[in-house]
N, C-alpha and C positions, 0 to 999 in steps of 0.2 A: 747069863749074858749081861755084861754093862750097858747099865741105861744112860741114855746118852740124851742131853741137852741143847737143843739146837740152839742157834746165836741169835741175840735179839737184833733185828734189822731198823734201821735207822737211816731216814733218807734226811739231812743238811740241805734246802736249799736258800737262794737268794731271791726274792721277788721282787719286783718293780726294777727301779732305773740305776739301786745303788750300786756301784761296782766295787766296794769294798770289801774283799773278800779272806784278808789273811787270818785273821780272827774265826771264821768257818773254816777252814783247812785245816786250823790247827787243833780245833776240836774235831773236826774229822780225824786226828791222830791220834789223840785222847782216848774218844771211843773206840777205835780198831786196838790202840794200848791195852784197852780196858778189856777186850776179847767180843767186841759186836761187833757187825756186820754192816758196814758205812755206805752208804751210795751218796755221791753228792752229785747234786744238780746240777753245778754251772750257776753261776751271772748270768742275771736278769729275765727270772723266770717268770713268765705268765704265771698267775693261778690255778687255772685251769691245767694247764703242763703239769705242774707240781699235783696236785690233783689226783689226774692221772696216772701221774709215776709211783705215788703212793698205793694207787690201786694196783695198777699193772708190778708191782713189785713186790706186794704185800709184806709193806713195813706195818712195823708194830709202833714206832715213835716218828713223828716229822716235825723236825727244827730249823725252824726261820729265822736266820741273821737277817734285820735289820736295821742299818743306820742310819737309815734317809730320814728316819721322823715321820715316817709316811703308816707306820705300825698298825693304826686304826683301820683305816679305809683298805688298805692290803690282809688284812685279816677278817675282814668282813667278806671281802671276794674267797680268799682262799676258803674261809668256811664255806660260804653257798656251794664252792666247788667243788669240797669234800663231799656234802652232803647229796649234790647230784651224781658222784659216781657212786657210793653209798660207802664212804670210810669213814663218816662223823665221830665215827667211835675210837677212831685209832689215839693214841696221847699225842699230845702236840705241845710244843715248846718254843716259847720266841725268844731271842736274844738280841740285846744290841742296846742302842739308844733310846732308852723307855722307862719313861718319867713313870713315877709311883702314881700319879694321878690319874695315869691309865689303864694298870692292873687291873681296877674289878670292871671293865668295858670289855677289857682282851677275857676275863674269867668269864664274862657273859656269852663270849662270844666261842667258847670252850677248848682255850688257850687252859691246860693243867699247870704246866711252867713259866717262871719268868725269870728271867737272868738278864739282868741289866751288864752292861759294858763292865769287865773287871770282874765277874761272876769265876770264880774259880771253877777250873774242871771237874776236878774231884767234887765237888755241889752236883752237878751235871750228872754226872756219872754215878752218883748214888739216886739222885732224881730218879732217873730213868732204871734202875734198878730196883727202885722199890714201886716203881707205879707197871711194871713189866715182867710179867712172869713166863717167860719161854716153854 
């Protein structure tokens, strides 16, 4: 019998109040391109939501678009909220507007990827390929 490889699951959401979202959607296409399994969340998602839907969905990567500059203080929530539904382990990746001088605060905070605005997909897509083994 062929052994078969399940798809690595990937939830894209938005958090806080940015509603910029054409840049997520189109890496949401990336990755279903690439052969993963995409769930996106929607604009303007709580932490705690996002959180949640990581759990209840049991992805293996969750990647946060954000461009509001709000990066910091939204990924200190979203962590505490990973952590009480118990997914802190899952990979997590942020993208958007994010200065180099806040990568190792987002590392501490156990952010594995970082992809500033203009990050090619293909980066993305081997990221999550090599940090994810189905």
């Amino acid at each position: 019998m062929a052994e078969t490889t399940r798809k690595i699951r990937v939830l894209i959401a938005k958090p806080g109040l940015d509603g910029h979202d054409v840049g997520a959607k189109i890496l949401c296409r990336a990755l279903m391109d690439a052969g993963m399994e995409v769930i996106y969340g929607g604009l303007r998602q709580a932490p705690a939501a996002i959180a949640r839907t990581a759990r209840d969905e049991a992805v293996d990567v969750l990647g946060l678009s954000i461009l509001s500059g709000a990066h910091l203080p939204l990924c200190r929530k979203v962590a505490a909220e990973l952590a009480a539904v118990g997914r802190a382990d899952l990979v997590w990746l942020v993208g958007g507007n994010i200065p180099r001088r806040d990568h190792a605060a987002l590392r501490e905070l156990g952010v594995k990827g970082i992809f500033p605005t203009g990050s090619a997909f293909d980066e993305v897509v081997a990221f999550i390929r090599a940090e994810v083994r189905p």
